[in-house]
PyMOL commands that place a pseudoatom at each C-alpha (Angstrom):
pseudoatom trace, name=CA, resn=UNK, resi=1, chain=A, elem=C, hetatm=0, pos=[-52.255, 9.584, -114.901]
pseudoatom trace, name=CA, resn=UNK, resi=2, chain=A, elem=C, hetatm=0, pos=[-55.943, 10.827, -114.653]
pseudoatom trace, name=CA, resn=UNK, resi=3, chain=A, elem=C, hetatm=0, pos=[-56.764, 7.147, -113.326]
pseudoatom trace, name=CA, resn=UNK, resi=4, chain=A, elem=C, hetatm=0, pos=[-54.026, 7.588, -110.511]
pseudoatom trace, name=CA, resn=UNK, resi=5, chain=A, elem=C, hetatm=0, pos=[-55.391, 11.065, -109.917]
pseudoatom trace, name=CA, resn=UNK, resi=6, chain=A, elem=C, hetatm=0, pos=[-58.957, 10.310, -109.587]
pseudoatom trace, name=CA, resn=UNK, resi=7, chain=A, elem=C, hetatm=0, pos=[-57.956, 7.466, -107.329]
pseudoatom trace, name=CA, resn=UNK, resi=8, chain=A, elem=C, hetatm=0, pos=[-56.586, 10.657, -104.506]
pseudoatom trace, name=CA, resn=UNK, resi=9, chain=A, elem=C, hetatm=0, pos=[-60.494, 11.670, -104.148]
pseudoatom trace, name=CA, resn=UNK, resi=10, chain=A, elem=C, hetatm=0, pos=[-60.678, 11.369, -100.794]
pseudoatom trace, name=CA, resn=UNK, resi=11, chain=A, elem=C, hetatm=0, pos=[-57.211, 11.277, -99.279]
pseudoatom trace, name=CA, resn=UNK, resi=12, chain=A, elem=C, hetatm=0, pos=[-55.214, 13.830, -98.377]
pseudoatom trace, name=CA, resn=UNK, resi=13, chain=A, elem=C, hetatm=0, pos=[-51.704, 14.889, -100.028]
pseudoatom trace, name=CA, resn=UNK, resi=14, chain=A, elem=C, hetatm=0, pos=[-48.894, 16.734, -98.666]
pseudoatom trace, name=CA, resn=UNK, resi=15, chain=A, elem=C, hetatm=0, pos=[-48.215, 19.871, -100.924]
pseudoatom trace, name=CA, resn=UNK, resi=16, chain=A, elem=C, hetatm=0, pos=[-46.463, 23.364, -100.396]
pseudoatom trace, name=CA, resn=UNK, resi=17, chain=A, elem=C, hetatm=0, pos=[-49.037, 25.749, -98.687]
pseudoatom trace, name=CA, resn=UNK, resi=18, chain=A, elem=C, hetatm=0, pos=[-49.257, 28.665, -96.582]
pseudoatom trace, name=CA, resn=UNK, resi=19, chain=A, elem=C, hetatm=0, pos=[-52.860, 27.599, -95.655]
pseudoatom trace, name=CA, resn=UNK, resi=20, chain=A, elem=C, hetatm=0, pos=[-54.620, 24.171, -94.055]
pseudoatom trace, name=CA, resn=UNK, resi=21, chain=A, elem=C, hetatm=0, pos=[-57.864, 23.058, -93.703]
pseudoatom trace, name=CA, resn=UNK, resi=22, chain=A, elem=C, hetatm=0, pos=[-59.116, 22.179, -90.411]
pseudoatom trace, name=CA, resn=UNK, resi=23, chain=A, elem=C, hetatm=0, pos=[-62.118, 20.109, -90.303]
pseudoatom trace, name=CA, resn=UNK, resi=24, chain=A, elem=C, hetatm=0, pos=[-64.044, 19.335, -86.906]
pseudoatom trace, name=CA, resn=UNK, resi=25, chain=A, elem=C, hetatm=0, pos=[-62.617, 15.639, -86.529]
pseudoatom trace, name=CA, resn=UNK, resi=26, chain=A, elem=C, hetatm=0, pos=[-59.023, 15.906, -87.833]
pseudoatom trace, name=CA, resn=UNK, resi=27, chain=A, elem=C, hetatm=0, pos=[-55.533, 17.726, -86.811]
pseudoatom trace, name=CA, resn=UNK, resi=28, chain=A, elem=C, hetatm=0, pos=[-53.266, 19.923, -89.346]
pseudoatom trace, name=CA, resn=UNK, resi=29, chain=A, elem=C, hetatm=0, pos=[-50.585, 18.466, -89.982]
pseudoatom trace, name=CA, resn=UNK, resi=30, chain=A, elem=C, hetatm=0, pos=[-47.112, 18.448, -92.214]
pseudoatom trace, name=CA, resn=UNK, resi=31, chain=A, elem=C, hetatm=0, pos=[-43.470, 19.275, -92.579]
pseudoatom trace, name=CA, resn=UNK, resi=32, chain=A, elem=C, hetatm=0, pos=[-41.299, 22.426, -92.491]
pseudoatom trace, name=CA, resn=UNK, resi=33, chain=A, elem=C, hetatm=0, pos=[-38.355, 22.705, -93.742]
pseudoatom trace, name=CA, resn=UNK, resi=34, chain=A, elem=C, hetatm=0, pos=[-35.039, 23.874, -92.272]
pseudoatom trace, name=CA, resn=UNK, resi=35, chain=A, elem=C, hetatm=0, pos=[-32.136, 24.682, -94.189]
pseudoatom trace, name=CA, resn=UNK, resi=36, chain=A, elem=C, hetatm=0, pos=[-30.192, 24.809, -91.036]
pseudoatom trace, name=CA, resn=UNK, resi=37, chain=A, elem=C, hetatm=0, pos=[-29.629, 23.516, -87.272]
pseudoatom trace, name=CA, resn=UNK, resi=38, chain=A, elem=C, hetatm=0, pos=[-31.806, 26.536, -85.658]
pseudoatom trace, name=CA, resn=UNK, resi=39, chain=A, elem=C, hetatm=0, pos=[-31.936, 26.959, -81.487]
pseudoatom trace, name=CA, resn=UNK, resi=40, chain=A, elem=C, hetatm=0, pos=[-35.830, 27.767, -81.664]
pseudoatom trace, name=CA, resn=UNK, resi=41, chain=A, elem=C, hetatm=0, pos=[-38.274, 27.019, -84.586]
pseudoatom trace, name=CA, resn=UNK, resi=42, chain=A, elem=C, hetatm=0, pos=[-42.311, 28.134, -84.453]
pseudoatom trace, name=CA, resn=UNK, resi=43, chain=A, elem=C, hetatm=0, pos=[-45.505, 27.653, -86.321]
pseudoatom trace, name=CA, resn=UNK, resi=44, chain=A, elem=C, hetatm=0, pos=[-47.952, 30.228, -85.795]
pseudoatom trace, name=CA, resn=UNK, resi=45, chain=A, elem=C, hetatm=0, pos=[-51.235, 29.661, -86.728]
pseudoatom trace, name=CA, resn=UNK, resi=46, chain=A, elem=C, hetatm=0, pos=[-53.871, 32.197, -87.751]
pseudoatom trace, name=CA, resn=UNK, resi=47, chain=A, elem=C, hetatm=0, pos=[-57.721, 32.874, -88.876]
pseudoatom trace, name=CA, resn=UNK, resi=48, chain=A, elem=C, hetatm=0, pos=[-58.943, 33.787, -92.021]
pseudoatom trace, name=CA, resn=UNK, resi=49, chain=A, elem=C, hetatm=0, pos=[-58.930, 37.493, -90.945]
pseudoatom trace, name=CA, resn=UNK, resi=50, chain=A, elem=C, hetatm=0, pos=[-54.651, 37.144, -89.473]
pseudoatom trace, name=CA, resn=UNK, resi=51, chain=A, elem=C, hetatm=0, pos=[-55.778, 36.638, -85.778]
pseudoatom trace, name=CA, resn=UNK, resi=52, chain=A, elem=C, hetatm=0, pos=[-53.162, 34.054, -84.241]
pseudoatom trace, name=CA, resn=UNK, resi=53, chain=A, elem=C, hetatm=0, pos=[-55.141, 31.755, -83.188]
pseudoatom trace, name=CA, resn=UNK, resi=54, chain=A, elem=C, hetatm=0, pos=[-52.327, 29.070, -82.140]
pseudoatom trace, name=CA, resn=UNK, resi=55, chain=A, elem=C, hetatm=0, pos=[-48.541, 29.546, -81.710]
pseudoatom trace, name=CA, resn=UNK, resi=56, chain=A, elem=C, hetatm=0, pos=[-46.889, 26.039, -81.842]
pseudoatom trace, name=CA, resn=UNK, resi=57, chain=A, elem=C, hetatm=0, pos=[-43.051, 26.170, -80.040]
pseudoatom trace, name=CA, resn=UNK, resi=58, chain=A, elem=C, hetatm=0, pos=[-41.242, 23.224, -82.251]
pseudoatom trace, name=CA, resn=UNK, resi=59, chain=A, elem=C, hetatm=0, pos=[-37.634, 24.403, -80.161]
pseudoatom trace, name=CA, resn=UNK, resi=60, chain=A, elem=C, hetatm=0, pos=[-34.280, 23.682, -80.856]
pseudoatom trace, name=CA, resn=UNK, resi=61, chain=A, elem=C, hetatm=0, pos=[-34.262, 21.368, -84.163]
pseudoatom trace, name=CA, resn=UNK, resi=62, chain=A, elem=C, hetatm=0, pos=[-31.619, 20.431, -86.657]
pseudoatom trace, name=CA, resn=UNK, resi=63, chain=A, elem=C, hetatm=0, pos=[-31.689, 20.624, -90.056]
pseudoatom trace, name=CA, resn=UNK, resi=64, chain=A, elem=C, hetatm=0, pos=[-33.933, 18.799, -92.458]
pseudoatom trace, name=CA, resn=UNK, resi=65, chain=A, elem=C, hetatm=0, pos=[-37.860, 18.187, -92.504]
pseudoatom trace, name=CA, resn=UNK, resi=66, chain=A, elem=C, hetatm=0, pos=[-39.237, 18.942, -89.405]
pseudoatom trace, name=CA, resn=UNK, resi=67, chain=A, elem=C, hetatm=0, pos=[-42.984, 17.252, -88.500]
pseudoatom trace, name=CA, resn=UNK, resi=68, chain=A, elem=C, hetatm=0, pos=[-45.673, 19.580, -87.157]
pseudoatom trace, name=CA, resn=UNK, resi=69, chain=A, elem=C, hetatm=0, pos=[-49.056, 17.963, -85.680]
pseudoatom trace, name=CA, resn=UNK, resi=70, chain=A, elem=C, hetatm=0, pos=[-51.678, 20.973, -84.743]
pseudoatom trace, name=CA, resn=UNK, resi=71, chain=A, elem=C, hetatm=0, pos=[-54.693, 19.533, -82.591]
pseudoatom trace, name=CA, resn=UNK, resi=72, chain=A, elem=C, hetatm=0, pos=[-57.173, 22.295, -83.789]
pseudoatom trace, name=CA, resn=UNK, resi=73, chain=A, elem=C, hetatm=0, pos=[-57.233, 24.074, -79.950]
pseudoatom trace, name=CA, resn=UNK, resi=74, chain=A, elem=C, hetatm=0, pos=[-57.090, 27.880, -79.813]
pseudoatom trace, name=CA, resn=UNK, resi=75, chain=A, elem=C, hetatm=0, pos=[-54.330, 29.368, -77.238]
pseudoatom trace, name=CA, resn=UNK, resi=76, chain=A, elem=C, hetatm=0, pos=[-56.425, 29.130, -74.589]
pseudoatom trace, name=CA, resn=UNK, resi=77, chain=A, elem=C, hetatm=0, pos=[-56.698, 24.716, -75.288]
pseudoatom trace, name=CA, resn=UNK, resi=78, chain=A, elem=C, hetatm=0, pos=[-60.451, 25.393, -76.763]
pseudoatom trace, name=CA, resn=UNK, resi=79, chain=A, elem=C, hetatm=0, pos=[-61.130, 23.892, -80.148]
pseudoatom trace, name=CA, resn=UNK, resi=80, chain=A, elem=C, hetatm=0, pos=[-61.335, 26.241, -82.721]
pseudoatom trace, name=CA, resn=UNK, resi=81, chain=A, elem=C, hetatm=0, pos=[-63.834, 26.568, -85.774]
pseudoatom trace, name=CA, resn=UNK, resi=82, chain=A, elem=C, hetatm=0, pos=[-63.314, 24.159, -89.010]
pseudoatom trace, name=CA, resn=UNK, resi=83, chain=A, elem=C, hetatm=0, pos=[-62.352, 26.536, -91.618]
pseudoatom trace, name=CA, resn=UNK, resi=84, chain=A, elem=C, hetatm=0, pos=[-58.497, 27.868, -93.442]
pseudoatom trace, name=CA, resn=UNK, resi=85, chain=A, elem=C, hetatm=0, pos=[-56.114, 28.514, -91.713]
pseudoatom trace, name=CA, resn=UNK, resi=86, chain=A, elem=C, hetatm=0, pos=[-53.093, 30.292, -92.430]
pseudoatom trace, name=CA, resn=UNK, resi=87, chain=A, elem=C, hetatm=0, pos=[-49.525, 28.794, -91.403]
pseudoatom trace, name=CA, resn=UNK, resi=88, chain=A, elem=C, hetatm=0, pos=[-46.347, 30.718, -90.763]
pseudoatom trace, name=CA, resn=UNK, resi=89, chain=A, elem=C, hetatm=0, pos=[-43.006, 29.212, -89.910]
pseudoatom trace, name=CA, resn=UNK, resi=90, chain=A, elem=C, hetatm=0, pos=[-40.119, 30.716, -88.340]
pseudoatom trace, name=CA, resn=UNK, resi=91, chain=A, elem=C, hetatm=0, pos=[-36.571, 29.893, -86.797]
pseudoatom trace, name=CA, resn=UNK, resi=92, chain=A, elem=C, hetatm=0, pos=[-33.256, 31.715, -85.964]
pseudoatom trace, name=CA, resn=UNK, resi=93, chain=A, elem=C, hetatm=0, pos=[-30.830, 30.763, -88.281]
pseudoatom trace, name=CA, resn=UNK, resi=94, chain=A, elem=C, hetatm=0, pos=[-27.314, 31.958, -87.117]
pseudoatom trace, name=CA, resn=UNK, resi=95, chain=A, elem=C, hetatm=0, pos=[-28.958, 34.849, -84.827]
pseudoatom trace, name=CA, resn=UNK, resi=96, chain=A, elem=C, hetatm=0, pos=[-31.629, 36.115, -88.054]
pseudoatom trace, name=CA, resn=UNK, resi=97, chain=A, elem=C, hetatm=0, pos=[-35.179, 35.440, -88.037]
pseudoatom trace, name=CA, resn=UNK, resi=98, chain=A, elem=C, hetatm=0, pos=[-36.213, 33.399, -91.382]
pseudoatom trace, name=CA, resn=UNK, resi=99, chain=A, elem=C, hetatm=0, pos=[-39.247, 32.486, -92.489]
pseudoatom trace, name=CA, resn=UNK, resi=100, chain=A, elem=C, hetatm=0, pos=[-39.509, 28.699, -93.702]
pseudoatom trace, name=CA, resn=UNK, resi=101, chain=A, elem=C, hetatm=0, pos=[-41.171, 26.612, -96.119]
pseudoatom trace, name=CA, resn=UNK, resi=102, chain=A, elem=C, hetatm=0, pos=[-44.265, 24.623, -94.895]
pseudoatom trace, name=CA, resn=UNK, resi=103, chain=A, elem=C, hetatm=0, pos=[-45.932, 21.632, -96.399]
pseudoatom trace, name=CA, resn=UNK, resi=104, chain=A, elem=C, hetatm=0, pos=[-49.153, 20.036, -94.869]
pseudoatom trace, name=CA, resn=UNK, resi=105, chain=A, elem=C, hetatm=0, pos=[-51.497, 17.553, -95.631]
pseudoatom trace, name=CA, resn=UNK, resi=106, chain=A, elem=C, hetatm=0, pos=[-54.444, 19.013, -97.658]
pseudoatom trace, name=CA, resn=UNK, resi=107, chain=A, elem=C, hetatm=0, pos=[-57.542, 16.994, -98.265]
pseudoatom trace, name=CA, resn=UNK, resi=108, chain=A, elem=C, hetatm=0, pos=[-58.748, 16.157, -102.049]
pseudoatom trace, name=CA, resn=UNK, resi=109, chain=A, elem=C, hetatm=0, pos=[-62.238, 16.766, -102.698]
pseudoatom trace, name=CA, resn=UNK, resi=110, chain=A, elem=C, hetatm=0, pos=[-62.056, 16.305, -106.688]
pseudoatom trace, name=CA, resn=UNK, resi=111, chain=A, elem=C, hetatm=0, pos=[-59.930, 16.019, -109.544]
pseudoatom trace, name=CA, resn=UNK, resi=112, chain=A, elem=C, hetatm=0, pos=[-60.263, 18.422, -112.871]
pseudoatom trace, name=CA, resn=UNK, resi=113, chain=A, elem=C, hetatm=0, pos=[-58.531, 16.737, -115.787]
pseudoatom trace, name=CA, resn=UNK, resi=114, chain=A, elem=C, hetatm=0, pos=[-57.326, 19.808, -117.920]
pseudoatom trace, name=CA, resn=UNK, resi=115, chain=A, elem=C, hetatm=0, pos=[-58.363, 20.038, -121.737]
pseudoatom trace, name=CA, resn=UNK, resi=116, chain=A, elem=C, hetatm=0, pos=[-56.466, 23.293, -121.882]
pseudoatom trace, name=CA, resn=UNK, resi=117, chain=A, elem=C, hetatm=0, pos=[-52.644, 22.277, -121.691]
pseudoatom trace, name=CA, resn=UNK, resi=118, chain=A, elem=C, hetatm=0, pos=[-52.930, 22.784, -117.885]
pseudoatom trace, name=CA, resn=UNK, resi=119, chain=A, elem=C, hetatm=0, pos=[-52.643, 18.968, -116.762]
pseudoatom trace, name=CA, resn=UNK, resi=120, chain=A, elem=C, hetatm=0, pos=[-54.343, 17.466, -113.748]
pseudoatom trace, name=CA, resn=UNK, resi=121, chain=A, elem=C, hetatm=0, pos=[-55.305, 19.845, -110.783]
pseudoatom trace, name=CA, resn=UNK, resi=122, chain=A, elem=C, hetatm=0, pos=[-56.541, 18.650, -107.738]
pseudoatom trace, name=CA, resn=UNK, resi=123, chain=A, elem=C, hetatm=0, pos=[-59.573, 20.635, -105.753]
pseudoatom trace, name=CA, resn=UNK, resi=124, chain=A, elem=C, hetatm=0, pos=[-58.014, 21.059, -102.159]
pseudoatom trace, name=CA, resn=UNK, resi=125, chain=A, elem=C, hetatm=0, pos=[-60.967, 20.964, -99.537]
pseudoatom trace, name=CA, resn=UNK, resi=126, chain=A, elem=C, hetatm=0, pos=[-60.797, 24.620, -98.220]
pseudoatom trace, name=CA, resn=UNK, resi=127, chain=A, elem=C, hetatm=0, pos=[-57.695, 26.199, -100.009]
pseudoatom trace, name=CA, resn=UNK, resi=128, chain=A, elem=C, hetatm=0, pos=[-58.556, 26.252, -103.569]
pseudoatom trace, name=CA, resn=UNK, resi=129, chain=A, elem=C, hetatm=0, pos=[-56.665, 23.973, -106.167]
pseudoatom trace, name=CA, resn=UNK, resi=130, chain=A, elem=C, hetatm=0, pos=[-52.763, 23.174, -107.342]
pseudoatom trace, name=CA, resn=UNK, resi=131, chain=A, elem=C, hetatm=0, pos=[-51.762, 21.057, -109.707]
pseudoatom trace, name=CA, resn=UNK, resi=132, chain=A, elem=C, hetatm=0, pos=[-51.001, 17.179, -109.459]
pseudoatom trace, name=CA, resn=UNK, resi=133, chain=A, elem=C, hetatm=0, pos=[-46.943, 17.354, -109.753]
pseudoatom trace, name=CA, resn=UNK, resi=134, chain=A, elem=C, hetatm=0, pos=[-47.033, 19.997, -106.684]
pseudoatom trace, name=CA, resn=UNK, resi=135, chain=A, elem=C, hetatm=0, pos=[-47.867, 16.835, -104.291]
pseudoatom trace, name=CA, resn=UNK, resi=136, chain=A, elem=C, hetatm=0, pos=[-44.906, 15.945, -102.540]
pseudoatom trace, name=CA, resn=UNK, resi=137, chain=A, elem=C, hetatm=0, pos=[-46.693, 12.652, -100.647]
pseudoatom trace, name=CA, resn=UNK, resi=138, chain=A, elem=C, hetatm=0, pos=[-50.108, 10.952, -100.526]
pseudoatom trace, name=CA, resn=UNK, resi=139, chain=A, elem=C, hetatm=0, pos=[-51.245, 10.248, -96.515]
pseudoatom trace, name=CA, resn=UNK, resi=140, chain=A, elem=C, hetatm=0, pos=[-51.647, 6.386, -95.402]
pseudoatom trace, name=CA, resn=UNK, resi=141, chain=A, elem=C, hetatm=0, pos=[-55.370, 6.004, -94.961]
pseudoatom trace, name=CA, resn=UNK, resi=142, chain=A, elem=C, hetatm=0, pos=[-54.572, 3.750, -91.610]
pseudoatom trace, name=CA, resn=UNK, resi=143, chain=A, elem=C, hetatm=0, pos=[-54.796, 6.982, -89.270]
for i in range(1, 143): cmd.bond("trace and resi %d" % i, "trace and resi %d" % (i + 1))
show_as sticks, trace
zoom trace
């Protein structure tokens, strides 16, 4: 398992977060998901400090995993600063606002192998750490 693990360095995993990295030459992406057919779904994007930055209007989707690509631009189409970046999905689902889960792709930076019953965490450039069995997908490395 630590092999596997230590192989990630350098890719980038879909887990559950709230937050994304943007670096200079990439996009944010990921999945939310929606536990039902909803008439208008958004992702609003923020800065470190809540400022919505970007407001992303997915419309009318049906249930299931939804894909979300963000191209780093502010609301005005200018590219914003490489840094976190907090992610907040909504839809109406039968006429009530719900917030949603969101996954995205989070680049690894290192691996810790834990000596303390903790397992194997990997170091998420930007957002901190989480631990290995939280990633739900590793990234092709063809983009």
């Amino acid at each position: 398992q630590a092999l596997q693990a230590s192989s990630l360095v350098g890719s980038k995993v879909l887990a559950p977060a709230s937050e994304a990295f943007l670096s200079q030459s990439d996009n944010v992406s990921g999945r939310i998901e929606l536990p039902a057919d909803a008439p208008n779904m958004r992702l609003q994007i923020a800065n470190k400090v809540g400022e919505v930055v970007k407001v992303l209007d997915l419309g009318e989707q049906k249930a299931g995993a939804i894909a979300f690509d963000w191209d780093g631009t502010d609301l005005n189409g200018n590219r914003v600063a490489e840094g976190s970046y907090r992610l907040k999905a909504a839809a109406s689902i039968d006429g009530n606002a719900q917030d949603l889960k969101i996954s995205s792709f989070q680049h690894v930076e290192s691996v810790n192998i834990g000596n303390t019953g903790g397992g194997i965490m990997l170091n998420l450039k930007g957002v901190g750490s989480m631990p290995l069995s939280q990633a739900i997908e590793v990234a092709s490395t063809t983009k």
